[in-house]
Steps between C-alpha positions, in 0.01 A plus 500: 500500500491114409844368486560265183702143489838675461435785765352238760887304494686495799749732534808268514325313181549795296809608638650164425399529136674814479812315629402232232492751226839663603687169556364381189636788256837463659480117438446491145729702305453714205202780503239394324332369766549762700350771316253220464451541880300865477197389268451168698471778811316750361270170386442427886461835577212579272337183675551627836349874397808698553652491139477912486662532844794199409591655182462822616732452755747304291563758238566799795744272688685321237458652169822775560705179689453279201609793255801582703598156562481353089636832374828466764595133409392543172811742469714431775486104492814364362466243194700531159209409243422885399168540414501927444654792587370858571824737563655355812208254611550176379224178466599180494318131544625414822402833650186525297408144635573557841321811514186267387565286764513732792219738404292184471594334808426831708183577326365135568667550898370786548151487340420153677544690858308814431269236377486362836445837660218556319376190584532531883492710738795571688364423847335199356915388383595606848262286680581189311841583567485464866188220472828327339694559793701835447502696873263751547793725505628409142152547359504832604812581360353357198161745527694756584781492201173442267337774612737761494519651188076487457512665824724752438333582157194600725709688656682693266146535313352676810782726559463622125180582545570687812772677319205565204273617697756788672560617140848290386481394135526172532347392141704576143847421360764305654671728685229697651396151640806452653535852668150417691579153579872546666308740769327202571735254578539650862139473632495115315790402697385646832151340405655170434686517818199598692313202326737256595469619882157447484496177350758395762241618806240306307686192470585506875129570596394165321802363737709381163786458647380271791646177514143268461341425177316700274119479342352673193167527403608474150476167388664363162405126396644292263290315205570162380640699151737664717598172661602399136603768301859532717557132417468556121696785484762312692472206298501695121830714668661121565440417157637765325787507715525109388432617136772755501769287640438238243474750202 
């Protein structure tokens, strides 16, 4: 599949934009431009072709967070300009606005780097990471701490349909879910475990842990866009830093 403008960025390029986007919500106060932050993303992501997967993604991970989050400092923030009441939750301005504040700056914070993973692949991040001169150790770390929870999704999913396939209900309400998945939390463990060996053996046949210098035949290359693009982001960071100081 052809890779479009956005896709075709360096890794680091579109990692540091999600650093620009965080840094920049924290810089400039208030939350209107925060919450302004989401449509400018979901903008970029319809360009890059993975609008459905961005927003889909967004509303599973952060939808509950943000509800939780406005809904506690909306009644728990102190402030003394009451704005309601409703038995013994109280409103008020400071709380209300604060609440505004911090469910905007997450949603922008957290949008802009599942953004990013939709945008790159995770080995592709992992190999600009160590092109940039993190030890071959760290990047696996990195991988690794990535992968995880993908990996041990497949997992899970495969035991489940082991367990399905033996006759366990593993389909319905809430709780019959969770009587078929707690029998198999053993056999993901012990596979996880047993994973990890493996990988270890593997690692140690492609002698990763000898002291000499590694090669990879994946190659990641740098346009003259992503030459520039850290430089602007830099330099619009240093002026609203500027602008904020003198305001």
């Amino acid at each position: 599949m052809q890779k479009n403008f956005i896709q075709q960025l360096h890794p680091l390029t579109k990692f540091f934009f999600a650093l620009f986007v965080s840094a920049s919500v924290l810089i400039i106060p208030g939350f209107i431009f925060s919450f302004l932050v989401f449509p400018m993303l979901l903008l970029i992501a319809v360009a890059a072709g993975v609008a459905k997967e961005f927003f889909g993604t967004v509303m599973k991970a952060l939808l509950f967070l943000l509800i939780i989050v406005f809904f506690m400092q909306l009644f728990f923030y102190p402030g003394d300009h009451l704005i309601g009441q409703w038995g013994i939750f109280k409103w008020t301005e400071e709380g209300l606005n604060y609440g505004l504040t911090l469910t905007s700056r997450i949603l922008a914070m957290g949008s802009v780097f599942i953004l990013f993973f939709c945008l790159t692949e995770v080995r592709d991040f992992v190999k600009s990471l160590e092109d940039a001169g993190l030890p071959p150790m760290g990047a696996y770390v990195v991988l690794s701490t990535l992968q995880i929870i993908p990996e041990m999704r497949r997992q899970a999913n495969t035991i489940m349909d082991a367990q399905k396939t033996r006759g366990v209900e593993t389909e319905g309400s809430m709780l019959t879910r969770a009587r078929a998945f707690i029998p198999t939390l053993t056999p993901l463990i012990l596979s996880s475990i047993s994973s990890t060996e493996e990988r270890a053996i593997t690692l140690e046949s492609r002698a990763f842990s000898a002291p000499t210098k590694k090669t990879s035949l994946h190659k990641l290359t740098k346009s003259t866009a992503d030459r520039i693009l850290p430089f602007i982001y830099l330099i619009i960071l240093l002026g609203m830093v500027l602008w904020r100081i003198l305001t």
